[in-house]
Every structure is written in structure tokens, then in C-alpha cells.
N, C-alpha and C positions, 0 to 999 in steps of 0.2 A: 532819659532825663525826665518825662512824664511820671513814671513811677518817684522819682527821688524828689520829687518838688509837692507831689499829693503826703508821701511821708509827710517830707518836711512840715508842711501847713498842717499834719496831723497830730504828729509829735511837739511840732514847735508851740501850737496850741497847750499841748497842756505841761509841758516843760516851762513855757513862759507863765501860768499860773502857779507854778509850783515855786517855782528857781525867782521869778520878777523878771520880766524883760527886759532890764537891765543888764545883767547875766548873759543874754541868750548869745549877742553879739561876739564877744569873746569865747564863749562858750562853743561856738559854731567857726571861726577863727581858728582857733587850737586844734579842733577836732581835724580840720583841712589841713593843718600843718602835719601833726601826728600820722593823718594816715597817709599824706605824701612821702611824708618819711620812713613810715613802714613800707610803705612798695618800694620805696629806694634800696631798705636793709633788705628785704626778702628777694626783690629780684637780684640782687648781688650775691647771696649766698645760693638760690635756688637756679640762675644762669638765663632765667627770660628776659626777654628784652622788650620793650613796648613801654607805651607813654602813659602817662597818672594822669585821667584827664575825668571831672569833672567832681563833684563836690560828696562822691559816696561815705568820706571818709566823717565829712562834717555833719552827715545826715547822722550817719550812726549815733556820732559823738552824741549828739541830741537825745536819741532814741534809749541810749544806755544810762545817758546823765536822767528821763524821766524815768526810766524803771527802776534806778537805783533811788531815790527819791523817795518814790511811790509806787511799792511792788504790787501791790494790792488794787491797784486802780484799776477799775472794770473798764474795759472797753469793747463797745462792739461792732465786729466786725459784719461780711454781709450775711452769714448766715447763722453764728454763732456769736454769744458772746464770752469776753475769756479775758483772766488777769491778767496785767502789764508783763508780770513776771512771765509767765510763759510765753507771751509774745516773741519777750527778747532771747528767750533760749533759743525760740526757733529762728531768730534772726540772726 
């Protein structure tokens, strides 16, 4: 939960300059719907069983909505720095 909430504050930072904080709310909403609802489709077709629980689905949402945006956005990490775009491939 530590990791998805330093994302979030890191993402949502510059999503929210890009998109207007406005956006972000709904934006972060949907994402948690969607990816409950994909663990719902995929554990039904793939036969796992276990519970959807906490907000990875809306973090992403975020994370995908600033790289599509802004694929070019430099960010740096701790010891490298490197475009949005590849970030999100590796995520």
C-alpha cells in the first residue's frame, strides 16, 4: 500500500498538471472500477479465486492517462533519469 500511494502522489502530481485536477477524481474512480472489473473477467475465465482489494487498478489508470498525455515527460528516478513513455512499458 506504501508503494501505490508514493505512485499515486507521484503520478497524480503530474497528471493533475497536465489533465486539471478536476479530471483526476473521476479519472481515479473509473480506473478502480475497470480494474475490479477486470479481476472479476480474468479470474472467471482463468479459475483464481481471491479478493480485489485495494486501489492498484486506479493507480495505474492515472499512470497510463499521464503517459499518454505526455510521453515525453522526463522523469527522474533515483538513479537514472528516463521518459514517461518507457516508464509505463515497464509498468
Amino acid at each position: 500500500i506504501l508503494f501505490n500511494m508514493i505512485w499515486l502522489y507521484s503520478m497524480g502530481r503530474i497528471a493533475g498538471d497536465l489533465l486539471g485536477d478536476r479530471r483526476m477524481l473521476s479519472l481515479y474512480v473509473l480506473g478502480g472500477i475497470f480494474g475490479a472489473l477486470t479481476f472479476v473477467v480474468f479470474s472467471q475465465f482463468f479459475g483464481f479465486h481471491g479478493y480485489s482489494l485495494g486501489a492498484s487498478g486506479a493507480v495505474l489508470a492515472i499512470t497510463v492517462a499521464a503517459g499518454v498525455v505526455a510521453p515525453e515527460y522526463r522523469i527522474s528516478l533515483i538513479f537514472f533519469e528516463t521518459k514517461l513513455k518507457f516508464l509505463i512499458l515497464l509498468v
